[in-house]
Backbone as a chain_set.jsonl record, in Angstrom:
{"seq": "XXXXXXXXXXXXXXXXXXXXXXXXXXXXXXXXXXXXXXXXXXXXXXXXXXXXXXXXXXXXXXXXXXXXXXXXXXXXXXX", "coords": {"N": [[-25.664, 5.184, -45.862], [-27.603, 2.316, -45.978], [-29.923, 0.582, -43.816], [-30.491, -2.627, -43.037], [-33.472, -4.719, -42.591], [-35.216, -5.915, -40.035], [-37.859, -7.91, -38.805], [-39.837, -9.326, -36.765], [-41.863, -12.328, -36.288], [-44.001, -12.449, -34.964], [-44.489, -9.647, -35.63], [-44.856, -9.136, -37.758], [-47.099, -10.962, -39.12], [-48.939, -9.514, -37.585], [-48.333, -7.065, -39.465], [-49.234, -8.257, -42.007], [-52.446, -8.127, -40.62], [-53.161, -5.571, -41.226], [-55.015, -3.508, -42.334], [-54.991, -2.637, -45.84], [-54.287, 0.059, -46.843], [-53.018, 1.34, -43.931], [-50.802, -0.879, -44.141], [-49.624, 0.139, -46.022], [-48.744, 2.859, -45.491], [-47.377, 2.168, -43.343], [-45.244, 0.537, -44.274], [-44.125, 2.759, -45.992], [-42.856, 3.994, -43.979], [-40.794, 2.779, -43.072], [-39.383, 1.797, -45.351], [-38.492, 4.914, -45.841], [-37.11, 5.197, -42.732], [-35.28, 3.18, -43.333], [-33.533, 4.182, -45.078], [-32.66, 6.651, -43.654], [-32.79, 6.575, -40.904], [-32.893, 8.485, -38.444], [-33.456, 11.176, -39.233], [-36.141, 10.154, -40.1], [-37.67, 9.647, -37.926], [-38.776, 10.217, -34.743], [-38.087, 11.047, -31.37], [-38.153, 8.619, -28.807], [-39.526, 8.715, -25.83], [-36.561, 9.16, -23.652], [-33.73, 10.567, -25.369], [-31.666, 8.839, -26.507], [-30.832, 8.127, -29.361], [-31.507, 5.374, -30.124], [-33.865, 3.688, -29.59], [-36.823, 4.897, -31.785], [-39.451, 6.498, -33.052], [-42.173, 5.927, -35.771], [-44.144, 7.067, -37.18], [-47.327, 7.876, -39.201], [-50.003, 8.948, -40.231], [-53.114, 7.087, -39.452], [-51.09, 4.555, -38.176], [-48.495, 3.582, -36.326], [-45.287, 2.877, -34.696], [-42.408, 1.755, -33.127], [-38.729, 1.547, -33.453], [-36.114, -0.079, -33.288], [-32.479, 1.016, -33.677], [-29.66, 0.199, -34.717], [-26.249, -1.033, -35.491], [-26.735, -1.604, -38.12], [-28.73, -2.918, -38.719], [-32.567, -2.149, -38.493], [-35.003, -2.927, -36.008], [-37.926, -3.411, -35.717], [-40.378, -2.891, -33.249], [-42.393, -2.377, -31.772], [-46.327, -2.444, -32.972], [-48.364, -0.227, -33.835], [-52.177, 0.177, -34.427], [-54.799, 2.494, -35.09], [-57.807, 2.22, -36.053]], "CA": [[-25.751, 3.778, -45.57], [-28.993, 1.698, -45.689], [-30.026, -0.36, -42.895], [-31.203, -3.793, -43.058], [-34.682, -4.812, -41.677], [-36.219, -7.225, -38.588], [-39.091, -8.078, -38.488], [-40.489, -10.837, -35.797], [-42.751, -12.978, -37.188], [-45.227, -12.168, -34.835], [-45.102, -8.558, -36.126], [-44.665, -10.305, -39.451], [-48.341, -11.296, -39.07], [-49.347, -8.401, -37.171], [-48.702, -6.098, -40.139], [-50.025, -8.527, -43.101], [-53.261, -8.352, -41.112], [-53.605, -5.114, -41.428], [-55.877, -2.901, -43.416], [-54.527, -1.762, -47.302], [-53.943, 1.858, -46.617], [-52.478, 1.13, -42.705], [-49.766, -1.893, -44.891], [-48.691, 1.006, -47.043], [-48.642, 3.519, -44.3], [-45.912, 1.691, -42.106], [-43.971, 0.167, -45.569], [-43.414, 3.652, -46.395], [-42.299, 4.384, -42.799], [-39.885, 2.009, -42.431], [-38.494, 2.203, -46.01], [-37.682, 5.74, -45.316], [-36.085, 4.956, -41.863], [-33.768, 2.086, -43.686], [-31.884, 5.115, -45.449], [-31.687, 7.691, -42.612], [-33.436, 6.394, -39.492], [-33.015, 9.411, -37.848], [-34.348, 11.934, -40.464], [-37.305, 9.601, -40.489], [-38.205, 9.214, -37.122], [-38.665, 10.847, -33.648], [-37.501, 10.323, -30.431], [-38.918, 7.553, -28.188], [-38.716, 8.807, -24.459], [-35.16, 9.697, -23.547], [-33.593, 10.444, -26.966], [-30.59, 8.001, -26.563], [-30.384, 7.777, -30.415], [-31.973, 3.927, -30.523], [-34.914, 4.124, -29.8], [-37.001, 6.099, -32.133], [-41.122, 6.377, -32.899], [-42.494, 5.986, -36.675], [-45.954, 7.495, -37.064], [-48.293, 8.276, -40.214], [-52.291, 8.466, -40.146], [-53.242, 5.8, -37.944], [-50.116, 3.759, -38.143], [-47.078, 3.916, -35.59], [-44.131, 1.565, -34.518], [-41.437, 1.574, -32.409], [-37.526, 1.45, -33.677], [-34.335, 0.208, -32.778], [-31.624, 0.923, -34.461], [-28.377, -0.868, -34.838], [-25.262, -0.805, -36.604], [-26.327, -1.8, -39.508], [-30.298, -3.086, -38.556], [-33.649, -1.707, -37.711], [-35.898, -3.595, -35.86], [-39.584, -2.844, -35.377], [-40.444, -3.63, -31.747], [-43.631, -2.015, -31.66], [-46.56, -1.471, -34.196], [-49.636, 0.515, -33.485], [-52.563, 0.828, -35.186], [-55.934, 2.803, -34.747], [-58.382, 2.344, -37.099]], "C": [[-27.214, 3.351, -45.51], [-28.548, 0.5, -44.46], [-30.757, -1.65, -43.559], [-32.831, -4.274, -42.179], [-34.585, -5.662, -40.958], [-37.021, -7.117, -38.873], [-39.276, -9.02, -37.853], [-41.183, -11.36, -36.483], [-43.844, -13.005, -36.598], [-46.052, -11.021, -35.258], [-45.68, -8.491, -37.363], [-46.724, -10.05, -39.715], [-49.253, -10.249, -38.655], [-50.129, -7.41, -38.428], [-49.638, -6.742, -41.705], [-51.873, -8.554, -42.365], [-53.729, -7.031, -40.817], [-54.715, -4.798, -42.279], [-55.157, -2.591, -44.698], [-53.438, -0.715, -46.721], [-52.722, 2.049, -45.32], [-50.903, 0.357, -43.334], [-49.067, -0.755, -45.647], [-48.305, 2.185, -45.946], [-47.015, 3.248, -43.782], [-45.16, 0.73, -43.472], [-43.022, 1.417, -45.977], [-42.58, 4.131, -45.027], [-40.968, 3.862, -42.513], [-38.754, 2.032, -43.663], [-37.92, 3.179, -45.975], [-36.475, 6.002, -43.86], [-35.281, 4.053, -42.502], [-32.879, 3.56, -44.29], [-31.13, 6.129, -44.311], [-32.621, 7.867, -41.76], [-33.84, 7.439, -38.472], [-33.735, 10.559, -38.616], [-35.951, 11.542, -40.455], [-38.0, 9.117, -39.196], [-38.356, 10.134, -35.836], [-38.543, 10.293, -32.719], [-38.545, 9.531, -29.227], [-38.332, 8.298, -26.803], [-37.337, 9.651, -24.398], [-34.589, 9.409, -24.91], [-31.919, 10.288, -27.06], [-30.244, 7.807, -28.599], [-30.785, 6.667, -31.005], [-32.968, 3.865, -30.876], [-35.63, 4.884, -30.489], [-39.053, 5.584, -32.58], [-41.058, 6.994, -34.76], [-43.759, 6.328, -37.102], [-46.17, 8.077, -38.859], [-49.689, 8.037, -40.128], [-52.553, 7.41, -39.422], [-52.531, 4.825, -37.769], [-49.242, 4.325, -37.252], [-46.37, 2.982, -35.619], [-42.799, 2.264, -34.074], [-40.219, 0.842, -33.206], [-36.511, 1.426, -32.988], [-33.496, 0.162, -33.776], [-30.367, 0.692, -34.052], [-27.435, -0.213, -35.429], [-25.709, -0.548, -37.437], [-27.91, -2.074, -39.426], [-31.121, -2.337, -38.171], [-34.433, -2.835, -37.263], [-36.769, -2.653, -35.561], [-39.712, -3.701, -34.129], [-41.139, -3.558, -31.553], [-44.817, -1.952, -32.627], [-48.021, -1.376, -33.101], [-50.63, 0.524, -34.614], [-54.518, 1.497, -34.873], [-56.636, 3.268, -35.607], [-59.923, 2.065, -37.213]], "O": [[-28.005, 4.114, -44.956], [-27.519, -0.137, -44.234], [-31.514, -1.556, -44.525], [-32.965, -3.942, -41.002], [-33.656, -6.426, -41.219], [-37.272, -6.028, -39.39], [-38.772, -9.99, -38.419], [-41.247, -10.854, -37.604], [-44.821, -13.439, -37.209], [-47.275, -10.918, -35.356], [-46.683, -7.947, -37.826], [-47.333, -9.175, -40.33], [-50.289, -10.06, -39.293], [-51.297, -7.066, -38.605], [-50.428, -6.062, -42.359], [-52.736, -8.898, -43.173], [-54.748, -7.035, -40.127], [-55.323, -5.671, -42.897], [-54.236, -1.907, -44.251], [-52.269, -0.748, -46.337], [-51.702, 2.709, -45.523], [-49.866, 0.949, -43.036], [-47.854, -0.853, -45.834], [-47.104, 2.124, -45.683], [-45.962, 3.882, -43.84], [-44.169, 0.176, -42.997], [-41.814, 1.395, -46.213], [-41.52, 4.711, -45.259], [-40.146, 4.444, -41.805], [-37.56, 2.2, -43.413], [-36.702, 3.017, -46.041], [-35.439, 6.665, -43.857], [-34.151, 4.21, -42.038], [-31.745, 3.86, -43.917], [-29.951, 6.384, -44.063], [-33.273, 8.905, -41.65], [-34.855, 7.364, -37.779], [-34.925, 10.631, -38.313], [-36.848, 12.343, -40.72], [-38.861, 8.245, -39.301], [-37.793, 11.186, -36.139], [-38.762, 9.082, -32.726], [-39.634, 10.011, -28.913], [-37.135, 8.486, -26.588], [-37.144, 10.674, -25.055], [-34.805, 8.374, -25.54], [-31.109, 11.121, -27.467], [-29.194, 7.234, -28.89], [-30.627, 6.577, -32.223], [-33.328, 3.922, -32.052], [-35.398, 6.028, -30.1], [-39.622, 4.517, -32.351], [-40.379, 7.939, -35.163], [-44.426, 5.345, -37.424], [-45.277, 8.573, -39.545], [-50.298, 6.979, -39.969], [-51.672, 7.029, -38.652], [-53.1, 3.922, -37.157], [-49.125, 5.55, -37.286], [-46.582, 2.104, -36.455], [-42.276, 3.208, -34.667], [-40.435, -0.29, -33.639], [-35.989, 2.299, -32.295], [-33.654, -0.614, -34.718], [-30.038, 1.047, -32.92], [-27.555, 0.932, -35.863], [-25.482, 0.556, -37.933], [-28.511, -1.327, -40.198], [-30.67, -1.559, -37.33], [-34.588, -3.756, -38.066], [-36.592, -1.476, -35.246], [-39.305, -4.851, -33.97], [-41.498, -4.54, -30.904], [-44.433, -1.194, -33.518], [-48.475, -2.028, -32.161], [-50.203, 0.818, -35.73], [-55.34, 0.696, -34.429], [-56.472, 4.395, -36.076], [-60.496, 2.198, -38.295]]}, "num_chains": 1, "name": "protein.A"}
């Protein structure tokens, strides 16, 4: 199953003002969590299954997952 995305529109903004490299970073992160969220992520805290943590090179972000959605709740970046 693929998931569907969220995005807020403050994260929205967040991630266009990234850097290049950081924008591709967390695109590829998140496209791999839409097919198998779990496969593609690690556990946030208590590892309820929802929650989950997306990391690559100085990119992170925080996941919930849904039925059928991911949202991004978090993004990180240290650069």
């Amino acid at each position: 199953m693929t998931y569907r995305l969220h995005l807020d529109p403050a994260l929205h903004a967040t991630y266009k003002a990234l850097p290049d490299e950081a924008r591709r970073d967390l695109s590829v992160l998140l496209l791999d969590a839409l097919v198998d969220p779990l496969a593609h992520s690690e556990r946030y805290g208590a590892d309820d299954r929802m929650m989950r943590t997306i990391a690559r090179s100085h990119v992170a972000g925080v996941i919930l997952i849904g039925d059928t959605e991911i949202t991004l709740v978090q993004l990180t970046y240290v650069g």
